[in-house]
FITIKE-526074 format. One record per residue (C-alpha): y, z, x; residue number from 1; chain. Coordinates in pm, whole numbers, padded with zeros to 5 digits. Layout:
# FITIKE-526074
<r><c2>Y</c2><c3>Z</c3><c1>X</c1><resi>NUM</resi><chain>A</chain></r>
...
//
This chain:
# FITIKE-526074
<r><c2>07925</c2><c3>-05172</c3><c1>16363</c1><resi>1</resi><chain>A</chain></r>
<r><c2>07586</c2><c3>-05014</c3><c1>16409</c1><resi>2</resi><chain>A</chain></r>
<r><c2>07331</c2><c3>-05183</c3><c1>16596</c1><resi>3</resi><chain>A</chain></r>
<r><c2>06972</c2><c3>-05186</c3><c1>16627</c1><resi>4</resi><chain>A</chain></r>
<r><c2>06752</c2><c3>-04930</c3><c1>16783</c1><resi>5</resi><chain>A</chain></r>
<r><c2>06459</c2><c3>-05045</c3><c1>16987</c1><resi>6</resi><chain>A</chain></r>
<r><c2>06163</c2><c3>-05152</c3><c1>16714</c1><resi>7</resi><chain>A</chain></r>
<r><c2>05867</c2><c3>-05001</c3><c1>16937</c1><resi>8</resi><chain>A</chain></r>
<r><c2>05772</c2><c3>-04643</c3><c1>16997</c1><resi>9</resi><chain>A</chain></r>
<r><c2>05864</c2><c3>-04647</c3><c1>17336</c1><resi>10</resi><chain>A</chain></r>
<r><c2>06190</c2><c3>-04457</c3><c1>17368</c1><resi>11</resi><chain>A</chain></r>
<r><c2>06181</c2><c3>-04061</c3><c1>17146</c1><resi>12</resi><chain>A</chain></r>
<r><c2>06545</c2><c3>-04093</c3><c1>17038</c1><resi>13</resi><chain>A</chain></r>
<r><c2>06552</c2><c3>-03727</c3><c1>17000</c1><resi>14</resi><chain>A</chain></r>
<r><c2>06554</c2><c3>-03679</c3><c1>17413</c1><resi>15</resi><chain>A</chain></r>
<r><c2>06824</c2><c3>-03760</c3><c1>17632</c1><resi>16</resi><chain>A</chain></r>
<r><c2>06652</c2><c3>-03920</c3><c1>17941</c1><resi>17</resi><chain>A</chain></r>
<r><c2>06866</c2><c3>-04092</c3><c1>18186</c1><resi>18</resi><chain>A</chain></r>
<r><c2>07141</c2><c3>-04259</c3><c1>18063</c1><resi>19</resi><chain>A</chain></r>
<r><c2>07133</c2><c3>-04607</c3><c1>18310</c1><resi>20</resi><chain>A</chain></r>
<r><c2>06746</c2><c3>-04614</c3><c1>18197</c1><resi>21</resi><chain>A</chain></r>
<r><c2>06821</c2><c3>-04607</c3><c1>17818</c1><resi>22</resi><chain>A</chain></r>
<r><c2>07076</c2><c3>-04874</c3><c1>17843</c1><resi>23</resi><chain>A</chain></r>
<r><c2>06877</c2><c3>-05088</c3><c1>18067</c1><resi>24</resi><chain>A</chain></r>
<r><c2>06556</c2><c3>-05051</c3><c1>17827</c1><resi>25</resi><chain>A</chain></r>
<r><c2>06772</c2><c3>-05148</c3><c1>17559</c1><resi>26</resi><chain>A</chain></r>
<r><c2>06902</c2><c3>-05480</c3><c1>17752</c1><resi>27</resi><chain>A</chain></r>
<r><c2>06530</c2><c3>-05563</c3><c1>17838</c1><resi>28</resi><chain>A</chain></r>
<r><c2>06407</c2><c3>-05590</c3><c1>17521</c1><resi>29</resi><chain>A</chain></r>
<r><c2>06672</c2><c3>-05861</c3><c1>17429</c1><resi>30</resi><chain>A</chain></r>
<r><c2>06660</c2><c3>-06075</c3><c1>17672</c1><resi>31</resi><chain>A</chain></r>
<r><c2>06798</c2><c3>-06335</c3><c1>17484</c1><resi>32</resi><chain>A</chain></r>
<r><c2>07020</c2><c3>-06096</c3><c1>17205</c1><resi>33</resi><chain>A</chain></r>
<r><c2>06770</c2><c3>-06162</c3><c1>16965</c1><resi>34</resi><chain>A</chain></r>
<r><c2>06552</c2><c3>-05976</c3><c1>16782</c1><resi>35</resi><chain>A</chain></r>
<r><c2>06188</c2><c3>-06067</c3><c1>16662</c1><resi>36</resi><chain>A</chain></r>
<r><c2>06359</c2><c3>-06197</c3><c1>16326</c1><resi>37</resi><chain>A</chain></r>
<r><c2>06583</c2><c3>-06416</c3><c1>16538</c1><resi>38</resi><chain>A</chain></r>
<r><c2>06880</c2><c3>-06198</c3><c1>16450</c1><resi>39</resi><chain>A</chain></r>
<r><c2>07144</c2><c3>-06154</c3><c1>16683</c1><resi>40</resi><chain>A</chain></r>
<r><c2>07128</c2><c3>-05803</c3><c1>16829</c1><resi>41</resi><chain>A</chain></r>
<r><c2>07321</c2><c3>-05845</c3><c1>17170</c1><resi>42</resi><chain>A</chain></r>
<r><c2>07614</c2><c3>-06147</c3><c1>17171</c1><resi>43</resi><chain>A</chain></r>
<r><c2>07710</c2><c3>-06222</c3><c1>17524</c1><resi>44</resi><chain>A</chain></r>
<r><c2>08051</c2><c3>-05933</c3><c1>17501</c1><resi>45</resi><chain>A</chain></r>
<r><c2>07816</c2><c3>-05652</c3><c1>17351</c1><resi>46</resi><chain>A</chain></r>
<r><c2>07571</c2><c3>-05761</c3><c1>17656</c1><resi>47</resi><chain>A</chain></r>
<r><c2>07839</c2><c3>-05765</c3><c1>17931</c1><resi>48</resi><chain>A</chain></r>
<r><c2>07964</c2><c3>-05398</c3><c1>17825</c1><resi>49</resi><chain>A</chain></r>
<r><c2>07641</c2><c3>-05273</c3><c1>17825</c1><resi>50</resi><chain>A</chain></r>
<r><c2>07556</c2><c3>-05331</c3><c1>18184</c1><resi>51</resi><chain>A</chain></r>
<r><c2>07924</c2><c3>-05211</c3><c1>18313</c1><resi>52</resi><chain>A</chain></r>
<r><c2>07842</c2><c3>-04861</c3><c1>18153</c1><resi>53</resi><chain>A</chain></r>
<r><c2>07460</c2><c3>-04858</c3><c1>18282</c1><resi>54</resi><chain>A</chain></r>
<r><c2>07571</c2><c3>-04951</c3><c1>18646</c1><resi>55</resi><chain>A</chain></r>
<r><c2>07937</c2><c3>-04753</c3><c1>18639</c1><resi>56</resi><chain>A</chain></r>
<r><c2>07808</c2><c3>-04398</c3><c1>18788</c1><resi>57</resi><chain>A</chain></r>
<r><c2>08153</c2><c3>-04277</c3><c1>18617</c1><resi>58</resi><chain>A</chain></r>
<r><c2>08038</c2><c3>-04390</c3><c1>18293</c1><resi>59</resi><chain>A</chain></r>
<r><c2>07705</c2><c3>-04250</c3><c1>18312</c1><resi>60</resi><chain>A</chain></r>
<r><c2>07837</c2><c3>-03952</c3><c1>18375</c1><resi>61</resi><chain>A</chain></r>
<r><c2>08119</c2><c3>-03941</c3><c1>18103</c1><resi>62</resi><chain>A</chain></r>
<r><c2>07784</c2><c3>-04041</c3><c1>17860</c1><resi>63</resi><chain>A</chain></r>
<r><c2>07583</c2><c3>-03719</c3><c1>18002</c1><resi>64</resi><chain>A</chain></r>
<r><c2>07889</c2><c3>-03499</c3><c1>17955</c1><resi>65</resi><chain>A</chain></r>
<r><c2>07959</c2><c3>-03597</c3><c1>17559</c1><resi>66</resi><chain>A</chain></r>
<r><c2>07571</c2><c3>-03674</c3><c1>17417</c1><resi>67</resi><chain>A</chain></r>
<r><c2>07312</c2><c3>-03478</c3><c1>17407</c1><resi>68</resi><chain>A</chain></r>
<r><c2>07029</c2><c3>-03728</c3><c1>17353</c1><resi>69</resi><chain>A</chain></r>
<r><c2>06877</c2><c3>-04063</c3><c1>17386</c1><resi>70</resi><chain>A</chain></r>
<r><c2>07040</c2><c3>-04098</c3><c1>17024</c1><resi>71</resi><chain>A</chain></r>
<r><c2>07371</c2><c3>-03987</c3><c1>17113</c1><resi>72</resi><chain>A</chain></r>
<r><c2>07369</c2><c3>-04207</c3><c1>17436</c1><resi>73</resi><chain>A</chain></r>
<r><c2>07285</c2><c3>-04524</c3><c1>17220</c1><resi>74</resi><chain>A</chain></r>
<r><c2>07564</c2><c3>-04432</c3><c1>16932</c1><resi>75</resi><chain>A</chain></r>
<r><c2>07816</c2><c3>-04347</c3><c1>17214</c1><resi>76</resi><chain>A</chain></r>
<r><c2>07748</c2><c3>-04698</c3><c1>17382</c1><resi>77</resi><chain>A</chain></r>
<r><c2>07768</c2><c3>-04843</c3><c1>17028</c1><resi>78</resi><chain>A</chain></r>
<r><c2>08114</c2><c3>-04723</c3><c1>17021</c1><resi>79</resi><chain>A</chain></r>
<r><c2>08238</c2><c3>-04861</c3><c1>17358</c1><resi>80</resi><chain>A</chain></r>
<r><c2>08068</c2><c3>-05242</c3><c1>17239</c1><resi>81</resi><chain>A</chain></r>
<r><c2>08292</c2><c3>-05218</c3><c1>16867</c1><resi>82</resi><chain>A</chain></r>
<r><c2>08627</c2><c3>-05092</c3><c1>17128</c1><resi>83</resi><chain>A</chain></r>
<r><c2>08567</c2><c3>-05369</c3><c1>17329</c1><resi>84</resi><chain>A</chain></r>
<r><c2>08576</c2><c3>-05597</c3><c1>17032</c1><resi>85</resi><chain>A</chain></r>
<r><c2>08860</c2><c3>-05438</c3><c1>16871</c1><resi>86</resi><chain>A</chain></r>
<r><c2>09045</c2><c3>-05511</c3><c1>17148</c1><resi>87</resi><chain>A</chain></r>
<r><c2>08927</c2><c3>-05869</c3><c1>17196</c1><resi>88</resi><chain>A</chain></r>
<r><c2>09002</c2><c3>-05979</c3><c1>16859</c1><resi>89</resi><chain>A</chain></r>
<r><c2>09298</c2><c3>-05796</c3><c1>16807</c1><resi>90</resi><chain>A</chain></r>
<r><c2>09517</c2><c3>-06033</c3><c1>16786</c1><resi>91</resi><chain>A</chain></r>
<r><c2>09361</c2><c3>-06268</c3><c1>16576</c1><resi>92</resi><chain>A</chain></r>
<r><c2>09206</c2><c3>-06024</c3><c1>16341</c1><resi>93</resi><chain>A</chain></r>
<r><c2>09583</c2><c3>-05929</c3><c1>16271</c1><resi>94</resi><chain>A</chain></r>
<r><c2>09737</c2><c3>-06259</c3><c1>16248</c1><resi>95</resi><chain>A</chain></r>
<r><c2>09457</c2><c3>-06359</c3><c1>16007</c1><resi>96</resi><chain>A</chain></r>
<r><c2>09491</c2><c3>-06040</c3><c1>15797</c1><resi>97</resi><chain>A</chain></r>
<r><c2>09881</c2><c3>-06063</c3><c1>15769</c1><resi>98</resi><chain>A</chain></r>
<r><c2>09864</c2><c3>-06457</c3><c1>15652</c1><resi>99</resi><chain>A</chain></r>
<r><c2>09568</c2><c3>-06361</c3><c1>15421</c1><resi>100</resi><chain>A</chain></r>
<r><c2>09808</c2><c3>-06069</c3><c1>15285</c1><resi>101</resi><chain>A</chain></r>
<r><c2>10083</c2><c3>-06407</c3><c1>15188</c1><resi>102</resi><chain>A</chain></r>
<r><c2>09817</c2><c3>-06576</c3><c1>15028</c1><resi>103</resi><chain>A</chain></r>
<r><c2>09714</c2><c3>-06278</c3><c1>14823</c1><resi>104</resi><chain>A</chain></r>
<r><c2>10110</c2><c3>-06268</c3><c1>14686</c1><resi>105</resi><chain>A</chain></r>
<r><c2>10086</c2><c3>-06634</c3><c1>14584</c1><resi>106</resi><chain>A</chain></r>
<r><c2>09710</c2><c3>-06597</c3><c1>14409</c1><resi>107</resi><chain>A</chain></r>
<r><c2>09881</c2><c3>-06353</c3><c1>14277</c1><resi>108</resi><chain>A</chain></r>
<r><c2>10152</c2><c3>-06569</c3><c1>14099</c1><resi>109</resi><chain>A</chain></r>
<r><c2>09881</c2><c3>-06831</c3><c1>14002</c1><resi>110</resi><chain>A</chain></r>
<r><c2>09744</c2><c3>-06583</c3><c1>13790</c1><resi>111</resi><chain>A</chain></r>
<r><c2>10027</c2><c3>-06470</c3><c1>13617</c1><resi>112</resi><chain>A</chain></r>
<r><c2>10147</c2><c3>-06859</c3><c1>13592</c1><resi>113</resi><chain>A</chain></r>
<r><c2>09769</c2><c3>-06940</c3><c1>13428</c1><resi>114</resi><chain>A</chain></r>
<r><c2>09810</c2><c3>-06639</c3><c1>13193</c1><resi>115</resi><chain>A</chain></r>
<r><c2>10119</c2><c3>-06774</c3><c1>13114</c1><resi>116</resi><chain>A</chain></r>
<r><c2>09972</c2><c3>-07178</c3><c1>13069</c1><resi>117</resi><chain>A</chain></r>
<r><c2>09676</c2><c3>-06995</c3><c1>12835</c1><resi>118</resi><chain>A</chain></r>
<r><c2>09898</c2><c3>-06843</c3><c1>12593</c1><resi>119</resi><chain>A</chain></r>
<r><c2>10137</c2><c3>-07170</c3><c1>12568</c1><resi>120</resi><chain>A</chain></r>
<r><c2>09825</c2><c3>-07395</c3><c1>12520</c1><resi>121</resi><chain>A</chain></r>
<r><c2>09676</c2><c3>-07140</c3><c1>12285</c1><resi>122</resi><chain>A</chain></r>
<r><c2>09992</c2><c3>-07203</c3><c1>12075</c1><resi>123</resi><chain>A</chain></r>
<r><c2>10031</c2><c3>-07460</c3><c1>11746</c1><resi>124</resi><chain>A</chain></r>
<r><c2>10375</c2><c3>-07631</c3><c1>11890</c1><resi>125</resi><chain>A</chain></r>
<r><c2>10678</c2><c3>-07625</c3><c1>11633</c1><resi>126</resi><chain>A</chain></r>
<r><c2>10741</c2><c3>-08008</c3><c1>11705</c1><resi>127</resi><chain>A</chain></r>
<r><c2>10512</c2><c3>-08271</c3><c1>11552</c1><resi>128</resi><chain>A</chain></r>
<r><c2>10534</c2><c3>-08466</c3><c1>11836</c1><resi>129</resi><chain>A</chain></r>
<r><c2>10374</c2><c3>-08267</c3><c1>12028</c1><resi>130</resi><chain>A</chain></r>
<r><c2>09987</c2><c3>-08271</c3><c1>12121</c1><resi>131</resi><chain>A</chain></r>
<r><c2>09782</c2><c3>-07960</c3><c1>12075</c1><resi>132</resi><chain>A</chain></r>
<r><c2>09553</c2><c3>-07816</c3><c1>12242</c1><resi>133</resi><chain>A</chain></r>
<r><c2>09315</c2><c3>-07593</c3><c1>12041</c1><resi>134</resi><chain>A</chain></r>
<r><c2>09161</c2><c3>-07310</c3><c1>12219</c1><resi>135</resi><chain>A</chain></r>
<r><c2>08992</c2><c3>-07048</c3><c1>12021</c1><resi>136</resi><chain>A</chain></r>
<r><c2>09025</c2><c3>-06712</c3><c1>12045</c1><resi>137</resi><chain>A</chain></r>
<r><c2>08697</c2><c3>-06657</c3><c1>12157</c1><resi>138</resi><chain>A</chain></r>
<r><c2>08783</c2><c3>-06892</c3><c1>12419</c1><resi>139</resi><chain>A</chain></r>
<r><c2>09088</c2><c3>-06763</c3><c1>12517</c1><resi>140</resi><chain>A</chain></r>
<r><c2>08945</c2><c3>-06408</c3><c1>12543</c1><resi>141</resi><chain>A</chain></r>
<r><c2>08691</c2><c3>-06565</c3><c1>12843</c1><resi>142</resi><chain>A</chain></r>
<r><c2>08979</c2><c3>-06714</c3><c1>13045</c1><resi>143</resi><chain>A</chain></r>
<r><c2>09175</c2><c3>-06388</c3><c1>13018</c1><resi>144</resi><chain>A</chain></r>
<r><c2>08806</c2><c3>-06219</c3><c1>13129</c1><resi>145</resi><chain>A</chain></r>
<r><c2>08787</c2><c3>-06457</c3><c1>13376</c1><resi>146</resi><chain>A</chain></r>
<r><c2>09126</c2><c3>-06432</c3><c1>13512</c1><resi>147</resi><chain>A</chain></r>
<r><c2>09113</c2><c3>-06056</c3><c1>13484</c1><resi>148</resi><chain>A</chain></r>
<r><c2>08835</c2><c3>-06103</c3><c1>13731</c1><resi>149</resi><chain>A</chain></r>
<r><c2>09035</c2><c3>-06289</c3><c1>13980</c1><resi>150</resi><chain>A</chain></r>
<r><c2>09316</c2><c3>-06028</c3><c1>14013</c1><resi>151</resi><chain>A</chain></r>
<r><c2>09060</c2><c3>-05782</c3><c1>14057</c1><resi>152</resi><chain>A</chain></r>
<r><c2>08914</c2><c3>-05941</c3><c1>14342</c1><resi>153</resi><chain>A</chain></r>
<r><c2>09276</c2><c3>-06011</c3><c1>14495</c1><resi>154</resi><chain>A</chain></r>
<r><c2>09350</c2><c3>-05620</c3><c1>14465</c1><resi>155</resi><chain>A</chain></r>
<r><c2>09021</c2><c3>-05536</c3><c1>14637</c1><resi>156</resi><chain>A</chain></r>
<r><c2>09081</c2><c3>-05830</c3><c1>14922</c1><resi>157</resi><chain>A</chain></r>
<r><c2>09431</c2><c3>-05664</c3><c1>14955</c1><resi>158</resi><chain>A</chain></r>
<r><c2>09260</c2><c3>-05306</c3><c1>14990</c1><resi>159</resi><chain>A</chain></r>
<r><c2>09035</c2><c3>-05458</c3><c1>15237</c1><resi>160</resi><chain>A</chain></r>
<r><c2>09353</c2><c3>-05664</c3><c1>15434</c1><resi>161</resi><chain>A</chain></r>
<r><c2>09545</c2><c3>-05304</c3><c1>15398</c1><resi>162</resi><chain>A</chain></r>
<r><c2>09264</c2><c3>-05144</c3><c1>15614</c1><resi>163</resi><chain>A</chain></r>
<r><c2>09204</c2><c3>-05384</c3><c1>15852</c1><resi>164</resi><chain>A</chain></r>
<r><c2>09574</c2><c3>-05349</c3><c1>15973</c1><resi>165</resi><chain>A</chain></r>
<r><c2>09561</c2><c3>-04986</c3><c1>15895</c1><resi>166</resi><chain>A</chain></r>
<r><c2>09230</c2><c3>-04929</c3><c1>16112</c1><resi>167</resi><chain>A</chain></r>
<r><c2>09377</c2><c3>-05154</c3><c1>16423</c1><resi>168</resi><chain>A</chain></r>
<r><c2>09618</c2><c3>-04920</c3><c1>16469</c1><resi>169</resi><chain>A</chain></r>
<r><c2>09896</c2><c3>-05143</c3><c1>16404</c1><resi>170</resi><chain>A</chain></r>
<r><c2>10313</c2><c3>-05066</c3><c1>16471</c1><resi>171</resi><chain>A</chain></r>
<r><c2>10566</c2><c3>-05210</c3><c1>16561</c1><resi>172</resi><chain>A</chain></r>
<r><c2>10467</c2><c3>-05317</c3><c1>16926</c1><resi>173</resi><chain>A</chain></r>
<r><c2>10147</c2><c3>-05472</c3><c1>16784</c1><resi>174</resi><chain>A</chain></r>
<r><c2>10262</c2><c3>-05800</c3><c1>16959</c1><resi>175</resi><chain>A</chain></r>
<r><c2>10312</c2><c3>-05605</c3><c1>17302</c1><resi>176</resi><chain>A</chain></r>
<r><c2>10049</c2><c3>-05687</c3><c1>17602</c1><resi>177</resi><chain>A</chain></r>
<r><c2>09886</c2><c3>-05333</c3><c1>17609</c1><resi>178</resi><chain>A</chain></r>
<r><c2>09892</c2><c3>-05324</c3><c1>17165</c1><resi>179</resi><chain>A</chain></r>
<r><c2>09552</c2><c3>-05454</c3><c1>17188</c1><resi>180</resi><chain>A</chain></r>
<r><c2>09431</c2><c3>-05195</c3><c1>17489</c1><resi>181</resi><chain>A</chain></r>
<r><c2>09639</c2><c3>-04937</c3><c1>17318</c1><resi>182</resi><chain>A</chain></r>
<r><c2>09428</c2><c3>-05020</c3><c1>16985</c1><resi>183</resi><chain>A</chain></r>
<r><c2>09047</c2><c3>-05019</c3><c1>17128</c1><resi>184</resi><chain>A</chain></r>
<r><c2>09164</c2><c3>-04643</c3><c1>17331</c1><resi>185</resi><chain>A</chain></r>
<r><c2>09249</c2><c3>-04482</c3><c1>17006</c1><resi>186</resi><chain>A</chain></r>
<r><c2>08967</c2><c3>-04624</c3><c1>16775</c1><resi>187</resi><chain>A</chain></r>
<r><c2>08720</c2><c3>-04502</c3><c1>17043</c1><resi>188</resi><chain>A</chain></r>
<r><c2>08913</c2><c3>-04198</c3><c1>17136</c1><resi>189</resi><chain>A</chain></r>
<r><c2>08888</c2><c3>-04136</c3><c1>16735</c1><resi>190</resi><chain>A</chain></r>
<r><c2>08542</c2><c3>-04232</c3><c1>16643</c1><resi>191</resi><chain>A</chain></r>
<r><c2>08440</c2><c3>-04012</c3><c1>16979</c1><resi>192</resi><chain>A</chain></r>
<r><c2>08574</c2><c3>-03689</c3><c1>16846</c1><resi>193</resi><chain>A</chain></r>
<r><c2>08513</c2><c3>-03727</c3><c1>16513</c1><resi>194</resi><chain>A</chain></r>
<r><c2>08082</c2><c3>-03836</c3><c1>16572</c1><resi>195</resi><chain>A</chain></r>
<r><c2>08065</c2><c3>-03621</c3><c1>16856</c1><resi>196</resi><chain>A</chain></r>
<r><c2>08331</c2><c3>-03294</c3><c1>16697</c1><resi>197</resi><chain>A</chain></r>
<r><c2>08534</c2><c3>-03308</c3><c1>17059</c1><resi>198</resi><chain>A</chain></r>
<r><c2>08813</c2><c3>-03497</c3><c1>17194</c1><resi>199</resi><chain>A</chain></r>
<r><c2>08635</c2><c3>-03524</c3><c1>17545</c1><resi>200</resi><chain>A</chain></r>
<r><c2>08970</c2><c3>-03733</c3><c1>17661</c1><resi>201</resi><chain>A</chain></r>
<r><c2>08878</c2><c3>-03702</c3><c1>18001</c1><resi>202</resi><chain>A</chain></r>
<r><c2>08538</c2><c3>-03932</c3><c1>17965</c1><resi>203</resi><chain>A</chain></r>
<r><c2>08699</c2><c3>-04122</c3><c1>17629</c1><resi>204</resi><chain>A</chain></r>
<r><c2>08970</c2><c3>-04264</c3><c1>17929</c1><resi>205</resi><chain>A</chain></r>
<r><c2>08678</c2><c3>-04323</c3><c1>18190</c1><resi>206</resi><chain>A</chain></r>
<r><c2>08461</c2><c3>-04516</c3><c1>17894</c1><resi>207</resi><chain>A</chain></r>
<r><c2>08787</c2><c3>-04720</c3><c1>17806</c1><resi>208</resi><chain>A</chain></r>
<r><c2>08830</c2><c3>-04786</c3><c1>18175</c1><resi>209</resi><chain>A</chain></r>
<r><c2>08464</c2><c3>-04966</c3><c1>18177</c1><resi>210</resi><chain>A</chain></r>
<r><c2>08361</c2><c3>-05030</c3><c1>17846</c1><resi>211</resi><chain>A</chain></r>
<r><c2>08704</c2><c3>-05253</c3><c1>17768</c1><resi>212</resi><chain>A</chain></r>
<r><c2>08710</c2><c3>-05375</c3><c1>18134</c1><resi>213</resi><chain>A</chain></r>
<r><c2>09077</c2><c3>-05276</c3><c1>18231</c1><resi>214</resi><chain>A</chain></r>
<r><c2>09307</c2><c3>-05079</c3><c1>18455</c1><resi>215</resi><chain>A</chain></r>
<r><c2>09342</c2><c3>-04671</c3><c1>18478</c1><resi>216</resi><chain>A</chain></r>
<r><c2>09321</c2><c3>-04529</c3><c1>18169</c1><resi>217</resi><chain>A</chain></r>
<r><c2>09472</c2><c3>-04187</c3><c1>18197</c1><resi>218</resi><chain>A</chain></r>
<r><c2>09385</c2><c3>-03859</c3><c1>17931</c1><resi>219</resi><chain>A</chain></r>
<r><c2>09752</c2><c3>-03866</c3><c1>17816</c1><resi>220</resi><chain>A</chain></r>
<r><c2>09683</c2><c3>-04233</c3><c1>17728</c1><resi>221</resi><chain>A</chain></r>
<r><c2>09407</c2><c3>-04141</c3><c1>17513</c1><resi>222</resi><chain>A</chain></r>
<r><c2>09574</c2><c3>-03865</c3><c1>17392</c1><resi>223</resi><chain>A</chain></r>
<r><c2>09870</c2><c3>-04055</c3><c1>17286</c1><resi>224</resi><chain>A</chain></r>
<r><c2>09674</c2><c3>-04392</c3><c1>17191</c1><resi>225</resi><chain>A</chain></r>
<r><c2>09472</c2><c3>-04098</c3><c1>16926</c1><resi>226</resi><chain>A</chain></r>
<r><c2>09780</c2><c3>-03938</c3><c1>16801</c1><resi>227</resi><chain>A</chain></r>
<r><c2>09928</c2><c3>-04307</c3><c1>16726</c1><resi>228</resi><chain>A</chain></r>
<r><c2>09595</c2><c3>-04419</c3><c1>16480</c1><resi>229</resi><chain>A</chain></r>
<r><c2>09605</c2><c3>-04110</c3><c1>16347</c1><resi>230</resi><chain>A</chain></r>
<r><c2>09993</c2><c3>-04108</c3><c1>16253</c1><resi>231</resi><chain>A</chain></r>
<r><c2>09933</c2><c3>-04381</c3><c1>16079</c1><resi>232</resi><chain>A</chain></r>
//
C-alpha cells in the first residue's frame, strides 16, 4: 500500500537527511491521520509503527544502512506499516479468503443451474399441459451475456482470493502462533530486496523486531521466513 508523501515543499525527497527527522516530519503533519481532503493518511497502527522506528536507534540505523534518501527512507517505512498489517490481519484476511473461495464453488453451480433453467424455459414443452414460457432468442442471448458476465467476475474474484492466500505466505502451519509473524518477516524481507536489489537480512530482522512489535528476530529467520514466500 503506498502512502502519501508530504503535500508541501518542505522535505527534497531526493536527500536522505536524518532518518528520526523524516519520520517525525511526516507524523507532524497528520496530526490527526488526515489529510487536507479529510482522507485517512495515518490510522492509529500505521501511526504507532511509525514512531517505534523514529525513536528505535536500531531501526534508524538499519534505515541509514539500506536507503539512500529521504525517498528511500519513506518507501522503506512504508514497507514496515503494510508488514505490520499483514501480520495483524492475518488471520482474518485468510479465513475470509478461504470461505469466499466456498462461495465462489457454489456461484459457480448457480450459474451452470441458471444456464440450465434458461434453456428448459426457452423450450416449447411436449405435454399440453404444460405452461410455456416464451423467451426469445434475442432474449435468451442477453441472459447467456449476462450470465457469461457473472462467471467472469467469479474467475477474476477467484484469481484475486488465489493471491491473497498466495501473497500471505500461506502453508500448512498457517494456523500456528508465529504463521502470522512468520508471514509479515518474509513479505518485508521480500519487498526489501526486491525495491532496494539486496537482502540486507541483518536490518530486514531488526525492522521486523520494531516495525511488527515482537521478540528477536534473528537473520536465519528472515532468511528462512524469505525462502518460505518465495517457495511458494
Amino acid at each position: 500500500m503506498a502512502h502519501k508523501k508530504s503535500d508541501t515543499p518542505t522535505r527534497d525527497w531526493s536527500v536522505k537527511g536524518d532518518v528520526r527527522e523524516v519520520i517525525e516530519e511526516y507524523l507532524a503533519e497528520y496530526p490527526d491521520g488526515l489529510d487536507r481532503d479529510g482522507q485517512l493518511i495515518l490510522d492509529p497502527h500505521m501511526r504507532r509503527v511509525l514512531q517505534r522506528l523514529a525513536v528505535d536507534e536500531r531501526a534508524r540505523t538499519a534505515i541509514s544502512a539500506i536507503t539512500k534518501t529521504a525517498g528511500e527512507v519513506w518507501e522503506l517505512a512504508d514497507l514496515c506499516m503494510d508488514a505490520e498489517r499483514t501480520m495483524r490481519t492475518f488471520h482474518q484476511v485468510l479465513t475470509e479468503e478461504r470461505e469466499m473461495v466456498e462461495r465462489l464453488h457454489r456461484h459457480r453451480q448457480s450459474v451452470e443451474d441458471l444456464r440450465e433453467f434458461i434453456g428448459q424455459v426457452s423450450k416449447h414443452p411436449d405435454h399440453p399441459g404444460v405452461g410455456w414460457v416464451a423467451i426469445g432468442t434475442t432474449e435468451e442471448k442477453r441472459f447467456h451475456t449476462a450470465l457469461n458476465r457473472i462467471a467472469a467476475l467469479i474467475e477474476l474474484r477467484q484469481e484475486t482470493a488465489d493471491i491473497a492466500i498466495v501473497d500471505l505466505g500461506v502453508t500448512r502451519k498457517s494456523a500456528a502462533k508465529t504463521a502470522a509473524e512468520t508471514a509479515a518477516i518474509g513479505w518485508l524481507a521480500d519487498f526489501v530486496a526486491s525495491y532496494f536489489n539486496k537482502p540486507f537480512a541483518l536490518q530486514v530482522a531488526i525492522l521486523a523486531e520494531v516495525a511488527l512489535g515482537i521478540g528477536e528476530v534473528s537473520e536465519d529467520r528472515v532468511r528462512q521466513a524469505l525462502k518460505a514466500r518465495r517457495r511458494r
